[in-house]
DOKE-781399 format. One line per field, with one value per residue (C-alpha): residue number from 1; residue in three letters; z, x, y. Coordinates in steps of 0.1 Angstrom, whole numbers, plus 2048, in hexadecimal, padded with zeros to 3 digits. Example, Ala and Ser with C-alpha at 12.3 -4.5 7.8 and 13.67 -1.06 7.14 Angstrom:
num: (1,2)
residuo: (ALA,SER)
z: (84E,847)
x: (87B,889)
y: (7D3,7F5)
This chain:
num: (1,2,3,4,5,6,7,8,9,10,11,12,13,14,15,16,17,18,19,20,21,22,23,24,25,26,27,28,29,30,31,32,33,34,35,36,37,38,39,40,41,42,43,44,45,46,47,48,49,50,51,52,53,54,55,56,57,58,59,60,61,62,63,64,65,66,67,68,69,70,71,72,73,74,75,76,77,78,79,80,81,82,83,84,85,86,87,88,89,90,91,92,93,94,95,96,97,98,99,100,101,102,103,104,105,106,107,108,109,110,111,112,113,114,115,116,117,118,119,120,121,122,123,124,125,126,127,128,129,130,131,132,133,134,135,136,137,138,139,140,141,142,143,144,145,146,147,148,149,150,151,152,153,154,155,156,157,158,159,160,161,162,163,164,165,166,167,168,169,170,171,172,173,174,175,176,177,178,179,180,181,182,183,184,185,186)
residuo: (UNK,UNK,UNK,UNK,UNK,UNK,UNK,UNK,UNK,UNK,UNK,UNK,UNK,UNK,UNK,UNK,UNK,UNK,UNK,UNK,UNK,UNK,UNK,UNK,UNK,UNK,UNK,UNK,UNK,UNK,UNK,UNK,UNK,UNK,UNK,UNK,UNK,UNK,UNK,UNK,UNK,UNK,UNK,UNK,UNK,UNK,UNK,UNK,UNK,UNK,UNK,UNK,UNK,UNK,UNK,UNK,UNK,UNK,UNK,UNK,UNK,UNK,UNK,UNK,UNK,UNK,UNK,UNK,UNK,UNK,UNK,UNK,UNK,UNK,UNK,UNK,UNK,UNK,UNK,UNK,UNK,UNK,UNK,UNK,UNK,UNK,UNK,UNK,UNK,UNK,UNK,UNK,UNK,UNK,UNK,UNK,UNK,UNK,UNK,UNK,UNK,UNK,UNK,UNK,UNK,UNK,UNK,UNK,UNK,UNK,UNK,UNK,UNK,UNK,UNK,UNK,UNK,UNK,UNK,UNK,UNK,UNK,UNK,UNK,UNK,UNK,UNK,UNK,UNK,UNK,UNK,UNK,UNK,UNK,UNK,UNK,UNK,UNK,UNK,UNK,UNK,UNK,UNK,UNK,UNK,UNK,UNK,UNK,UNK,UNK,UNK,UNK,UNK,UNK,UNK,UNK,UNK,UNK,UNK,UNK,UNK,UNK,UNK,UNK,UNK,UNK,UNK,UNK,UNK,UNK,UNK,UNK,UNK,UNK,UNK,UNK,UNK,UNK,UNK,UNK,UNK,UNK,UNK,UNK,UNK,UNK)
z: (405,3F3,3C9,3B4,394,37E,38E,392,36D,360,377,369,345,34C,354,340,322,333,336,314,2FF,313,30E,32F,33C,325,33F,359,33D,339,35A,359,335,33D,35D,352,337,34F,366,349,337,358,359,336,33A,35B,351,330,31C,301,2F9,2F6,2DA,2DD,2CF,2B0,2AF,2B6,29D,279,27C,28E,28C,299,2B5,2BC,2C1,2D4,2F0,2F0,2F1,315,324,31D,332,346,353,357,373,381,388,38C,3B1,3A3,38B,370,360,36D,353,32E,30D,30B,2E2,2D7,2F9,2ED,2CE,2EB,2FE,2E4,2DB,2FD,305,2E5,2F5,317,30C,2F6,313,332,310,30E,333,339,31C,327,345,334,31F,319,315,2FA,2E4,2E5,2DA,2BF,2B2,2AB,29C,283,27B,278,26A,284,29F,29F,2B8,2B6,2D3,2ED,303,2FE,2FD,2F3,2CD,2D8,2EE,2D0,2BB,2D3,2D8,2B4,2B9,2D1,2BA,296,287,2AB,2AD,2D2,2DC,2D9,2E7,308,30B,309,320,33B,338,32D,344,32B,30C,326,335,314,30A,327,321,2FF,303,321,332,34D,348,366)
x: (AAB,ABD,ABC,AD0,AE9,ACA,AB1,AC7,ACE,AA8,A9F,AB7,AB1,A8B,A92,AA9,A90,A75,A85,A97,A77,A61,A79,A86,AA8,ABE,AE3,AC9,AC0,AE5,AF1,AD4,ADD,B02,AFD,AE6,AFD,B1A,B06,AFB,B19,B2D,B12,B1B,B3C,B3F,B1E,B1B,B41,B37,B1C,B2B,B26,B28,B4A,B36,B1D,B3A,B51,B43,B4C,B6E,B65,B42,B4E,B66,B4E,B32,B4E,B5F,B3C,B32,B53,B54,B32,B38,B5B,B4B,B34,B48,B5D,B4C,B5C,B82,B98,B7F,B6D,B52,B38,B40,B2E,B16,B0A,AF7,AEC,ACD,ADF,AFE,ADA,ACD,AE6,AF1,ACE,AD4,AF0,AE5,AC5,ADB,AF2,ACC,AC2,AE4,AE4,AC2,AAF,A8D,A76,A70,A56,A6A,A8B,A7C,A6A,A87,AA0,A81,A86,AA7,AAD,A8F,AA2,AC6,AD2,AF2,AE3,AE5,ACE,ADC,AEE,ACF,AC2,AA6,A87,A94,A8A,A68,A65,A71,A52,A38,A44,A3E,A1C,A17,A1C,A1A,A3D,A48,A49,A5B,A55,A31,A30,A48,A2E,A10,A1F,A21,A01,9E5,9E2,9CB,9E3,A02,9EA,9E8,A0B,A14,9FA,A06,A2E,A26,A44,A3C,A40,A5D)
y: (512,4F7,4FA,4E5,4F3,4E2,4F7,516,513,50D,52B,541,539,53D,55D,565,55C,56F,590,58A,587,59A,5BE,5C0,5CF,5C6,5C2,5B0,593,597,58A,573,563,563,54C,536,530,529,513,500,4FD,4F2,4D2,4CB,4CC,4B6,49F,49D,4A3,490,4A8,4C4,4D7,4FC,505,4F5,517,52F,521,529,548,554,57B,576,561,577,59A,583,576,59B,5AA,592,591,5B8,5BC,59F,5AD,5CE,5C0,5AB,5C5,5E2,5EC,5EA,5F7,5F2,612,61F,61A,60D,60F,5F7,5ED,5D0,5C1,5AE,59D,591,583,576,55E,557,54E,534,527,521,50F,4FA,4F3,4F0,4D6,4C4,4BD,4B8,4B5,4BF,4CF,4F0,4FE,51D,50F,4FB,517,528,509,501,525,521,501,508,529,518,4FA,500,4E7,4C5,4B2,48D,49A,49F,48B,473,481,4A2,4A2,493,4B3,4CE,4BC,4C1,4E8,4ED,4EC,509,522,527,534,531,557,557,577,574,552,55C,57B,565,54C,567,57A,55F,542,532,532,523,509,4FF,500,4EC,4D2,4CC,4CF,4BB,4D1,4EE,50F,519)
């Protein structure tokens, strides 16, 4: 099987989204959020520099930046070395609000280098830059914004959760979703 870092990324991030909003293990969403955030930050970095915008999120605040990158390369470190000198098990606190933002950021890196292809990539970009004033999307593709319009109209209030659970259990409601985002629902 051949898969490119595009299609690695989108699966991850699919998942990732999935197990995030539908209440599933929190340290597997983990692993899943953390690398399709460094796939998709690697393309933006190497494809798209001049896009790059991250730092921008995790720079308003120095503290909070701080205890979010402690908090994932804390867990990340821990699993990643698991069979060495590492402890054997650590305290884990606050995993869903560490996946929760590094789902953020890995949809705003999968939109920065790719700009569209997923419907649940874009509810969950649409989410957050109706709740924050933090993202600026001059910097996205063409097509992008167009994209973020349409998946406003899937779901009043944009209530994720619900939408990400509805996606997965009514084929009816995510026919219709993909019919009018016009994106596919990976």
């Amino acid at each position: 099987m051949n898969i490119s870092a595009r299609e690695a990324c989108e699966r991850l991030l699919s998942e990732a989204i999935r197990g995030h909003y539908l209440g599933q293990d929190e340290l597997a969403v983990h692993v899943l959020a953390w690398s399709a955030f460094s796939v998709a930050r690697d393309l933006v970095r190497h494809d798209y520099p001049e896009r790059d915008q991250t730092a921008r999120f995790l720079t308003k605040d120095p503290k909070l930046r701080k205890v979010f990158w402690d908090g994932v390369r804390r867990l990340r470190n821990f699993l990643h070395h698991a069979g060495k000198d590492a402890p054997r098990e650590i305290e884990v606190n606050s995993v869903g609000l560490l996946n929760d933002l590094l789902i953020k950021l890995a949809v705003y890196e999968y939109y920065t280098a790719m700009g569209r292809r997923n419907l649940l990539a874009t509810l969950v970009f649409v989410n957050w830059t109706d709740a924050s004033s933090e993202v600026d999307t001059s910097k996205l593709p063409d097509g992008a914004v167009a994209d973020l319009e349409r998946a406003r109209s899937v779901g009043p209030g944009l209530e994720v959760a619900r939408i990400v659970r509805d996606l997965a259990t009514d084929a009816a409601f995510r026919a219709n979703a993909e019919r009018v985002t016009g994106l596919p629902y990976v």
